[in-house]
C-alpha positions as CSV (number, residue, x, y, z in Angstrom):
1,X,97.7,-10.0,-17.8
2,X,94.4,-12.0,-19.5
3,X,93.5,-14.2,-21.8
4,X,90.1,-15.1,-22.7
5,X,89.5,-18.7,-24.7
6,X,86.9,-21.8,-25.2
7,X,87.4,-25.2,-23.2
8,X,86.0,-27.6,-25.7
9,X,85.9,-31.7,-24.8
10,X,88.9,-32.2,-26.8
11,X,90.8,-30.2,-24.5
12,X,89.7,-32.5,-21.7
13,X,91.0,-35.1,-23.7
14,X,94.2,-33.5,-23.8
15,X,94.8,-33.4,-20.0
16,X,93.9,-37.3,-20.1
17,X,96.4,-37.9,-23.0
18,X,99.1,-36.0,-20.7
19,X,98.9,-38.2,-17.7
20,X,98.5,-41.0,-20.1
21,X,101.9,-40.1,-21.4
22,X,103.8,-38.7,-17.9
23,X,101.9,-39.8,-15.0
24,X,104.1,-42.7,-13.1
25,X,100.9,-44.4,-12.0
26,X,99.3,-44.0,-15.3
27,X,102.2,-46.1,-16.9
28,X,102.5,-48.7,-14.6
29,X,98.9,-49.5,-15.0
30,X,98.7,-49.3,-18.6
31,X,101.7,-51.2,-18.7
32,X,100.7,-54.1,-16.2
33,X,97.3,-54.2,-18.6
34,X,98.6,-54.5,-21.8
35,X,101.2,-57.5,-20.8
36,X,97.4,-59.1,-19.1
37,X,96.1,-58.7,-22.3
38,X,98.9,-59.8,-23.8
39,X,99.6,-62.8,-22.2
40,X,95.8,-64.4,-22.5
41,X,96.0,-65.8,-25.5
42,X,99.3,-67.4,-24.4
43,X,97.9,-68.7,-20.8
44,X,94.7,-70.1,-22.7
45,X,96.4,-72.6,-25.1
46,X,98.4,-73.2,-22.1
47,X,95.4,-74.1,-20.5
48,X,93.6,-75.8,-23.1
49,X,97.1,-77.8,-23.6
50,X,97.0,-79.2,-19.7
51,X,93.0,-79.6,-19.7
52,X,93.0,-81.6,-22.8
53,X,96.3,-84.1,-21.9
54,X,98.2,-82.7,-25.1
55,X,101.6,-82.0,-23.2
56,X,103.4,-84.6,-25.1
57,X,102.1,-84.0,-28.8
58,X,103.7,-82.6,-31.2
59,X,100.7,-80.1,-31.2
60,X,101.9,-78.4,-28.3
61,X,104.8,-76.1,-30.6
62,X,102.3,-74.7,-33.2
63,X,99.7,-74.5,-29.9
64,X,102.4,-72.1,-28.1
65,X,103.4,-70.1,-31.2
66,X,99.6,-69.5,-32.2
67,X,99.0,-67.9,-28.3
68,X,102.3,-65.6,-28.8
69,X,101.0,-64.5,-32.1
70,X,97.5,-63.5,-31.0
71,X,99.4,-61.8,-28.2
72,X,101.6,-59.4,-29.7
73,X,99.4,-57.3,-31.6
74,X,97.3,-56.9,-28.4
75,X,100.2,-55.8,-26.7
76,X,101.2,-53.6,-29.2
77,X,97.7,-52.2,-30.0
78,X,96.4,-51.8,-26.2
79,X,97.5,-48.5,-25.5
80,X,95.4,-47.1,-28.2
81,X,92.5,-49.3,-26.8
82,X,93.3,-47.7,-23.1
83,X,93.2,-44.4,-25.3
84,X,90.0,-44.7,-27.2
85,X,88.3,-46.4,-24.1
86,X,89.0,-43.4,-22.3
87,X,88.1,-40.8,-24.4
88,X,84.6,-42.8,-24.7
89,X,84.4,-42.7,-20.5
90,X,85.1,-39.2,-20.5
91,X,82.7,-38.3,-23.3
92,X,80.1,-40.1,-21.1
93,X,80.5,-38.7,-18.5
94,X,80.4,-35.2,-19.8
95,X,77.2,-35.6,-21.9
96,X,75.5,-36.8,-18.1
97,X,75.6,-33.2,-17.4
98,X,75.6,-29.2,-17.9
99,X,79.4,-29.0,-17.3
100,X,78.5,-25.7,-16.7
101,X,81.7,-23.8,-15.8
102,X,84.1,-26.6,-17.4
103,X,83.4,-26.1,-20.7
104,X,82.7,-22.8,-22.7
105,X,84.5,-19.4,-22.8
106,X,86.9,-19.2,-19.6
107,X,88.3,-16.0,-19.1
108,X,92.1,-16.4,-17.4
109,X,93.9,-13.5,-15.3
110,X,97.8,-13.3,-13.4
111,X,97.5,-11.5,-10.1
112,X,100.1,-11.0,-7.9
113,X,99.5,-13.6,-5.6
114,X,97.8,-16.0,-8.0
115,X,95.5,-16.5,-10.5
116,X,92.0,-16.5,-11.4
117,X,89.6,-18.1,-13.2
118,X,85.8,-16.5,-14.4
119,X,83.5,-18.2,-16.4
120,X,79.9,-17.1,-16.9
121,X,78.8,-19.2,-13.7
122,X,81.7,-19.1,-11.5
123,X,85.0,-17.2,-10.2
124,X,87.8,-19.2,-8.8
125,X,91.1,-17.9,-7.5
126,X,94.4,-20.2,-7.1
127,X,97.2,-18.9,-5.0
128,X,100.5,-19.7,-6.3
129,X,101.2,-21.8,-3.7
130,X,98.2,-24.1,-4.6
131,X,99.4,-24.6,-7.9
132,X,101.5,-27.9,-8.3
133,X,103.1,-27.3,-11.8
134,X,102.6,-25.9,-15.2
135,X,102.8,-27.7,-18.0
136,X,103.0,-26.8,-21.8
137,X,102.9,-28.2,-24.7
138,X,102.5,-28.0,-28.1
139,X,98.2,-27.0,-28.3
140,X,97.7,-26.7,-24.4
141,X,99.1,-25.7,-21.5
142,X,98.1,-27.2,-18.3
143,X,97.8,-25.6,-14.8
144,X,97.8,-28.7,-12.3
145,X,96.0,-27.5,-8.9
146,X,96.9,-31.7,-8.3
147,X,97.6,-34.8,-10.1
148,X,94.4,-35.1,-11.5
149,X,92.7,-31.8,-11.7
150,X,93.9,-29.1,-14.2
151,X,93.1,-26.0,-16.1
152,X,93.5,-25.9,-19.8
153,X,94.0,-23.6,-21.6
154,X,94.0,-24.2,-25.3
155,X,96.6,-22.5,-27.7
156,X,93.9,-22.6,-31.0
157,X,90.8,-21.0,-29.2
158,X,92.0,-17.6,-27.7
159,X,89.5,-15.3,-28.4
160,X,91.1,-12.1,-26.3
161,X,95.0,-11.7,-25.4
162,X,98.0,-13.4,-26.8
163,X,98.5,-17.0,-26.2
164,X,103.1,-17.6,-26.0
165,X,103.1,-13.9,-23.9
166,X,100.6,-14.9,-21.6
167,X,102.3,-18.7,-21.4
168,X,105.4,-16.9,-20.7
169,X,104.0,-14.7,-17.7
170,X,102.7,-17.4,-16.5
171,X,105.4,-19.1,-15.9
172,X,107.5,-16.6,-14.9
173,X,105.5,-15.9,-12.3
174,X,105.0,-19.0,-11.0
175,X,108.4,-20.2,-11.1
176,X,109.0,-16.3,-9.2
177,X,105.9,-17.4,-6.9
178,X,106.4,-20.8,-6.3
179,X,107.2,-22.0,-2.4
């Protein structure tokens, strides 16, 4: 079975929003950033409080509640941040180059022992075994070759096959395949 379709820079994006959303590693560091970010404010009127002797004043309550209000909308609003940060990075770093290969028509075929990839400058094979997990969602479905590294294939660009029979075979065959 085949399927032909367009990898556009969204669909990189959409691999980056995944492990945004599932990876544990991804989490925890999100997650130890945004209460950083939120806890600045807090530790810099705590700071300014001890610097400038007002640890006695009656300054000190408003001081503290100021720091937690400038705090929880950055706690609140960094994920987003980490999002839109990322996407720029990623943009970035794909206008640096050709990206010949990644992006463009991508032709997609099930073989018995695996699967492979052709674009216009390269063919690639992946035996099942190499293949860490499959992954679909709503627009995409991912084929994760390791945490980071993934083939995409977008549900709203097929330009040759059908997109939910080829998902299906896909997956049946992997789980069949899979060591």
């Amino acid at each position: 079975m085949k399927i032909k379709y367009t990898v556009a820079l969204e669909d990189i994006y959409a691999v980056s929003d995944y492990l945004n959303a599932n990876s544990p590693a991804m989490k925890s560091s999100i997650r130890k950033s945004q209460l950083f970010m939120a806890s600045c404010p807090l530790g810099g009127i705590l700071l300014l409080i001890y610097i400038k002797g007002l640890l006695y004043t009656t300054v000190v309550l408003p001081l503290l509640a100021f720091g937690v209000i400038l705090g929880l909308p950055l706690y609140f609003l960094y994920p987003k941040y980490f999002r839109h940060y990322q996407r720029k990075i990623v943009q970035r770093l794909y206008s640096e180059g050709q990206n010949k290969g990644i992006l463009g028509e991508h032709e997609l075929t099930i073989e018995e022992d695996g699967i492979i990839e052709k674009t216009q400058y390269n063919v690639t094979k992946q035996r099942w075994e190499s293949i860490e997990k499959i992954v679909t969602g709503i627009n995409h479905t991912h084929i994760f070759i390791s945490p980071l590294l993934a083939y995409t294939i977008p549900a709203n660009t097929v330009l040759e096959g059908e997109y939910v029979s080829f998902v299906a075979e896909l997956t049946n065959e992997y789980n069949k395949n899979k060591v």
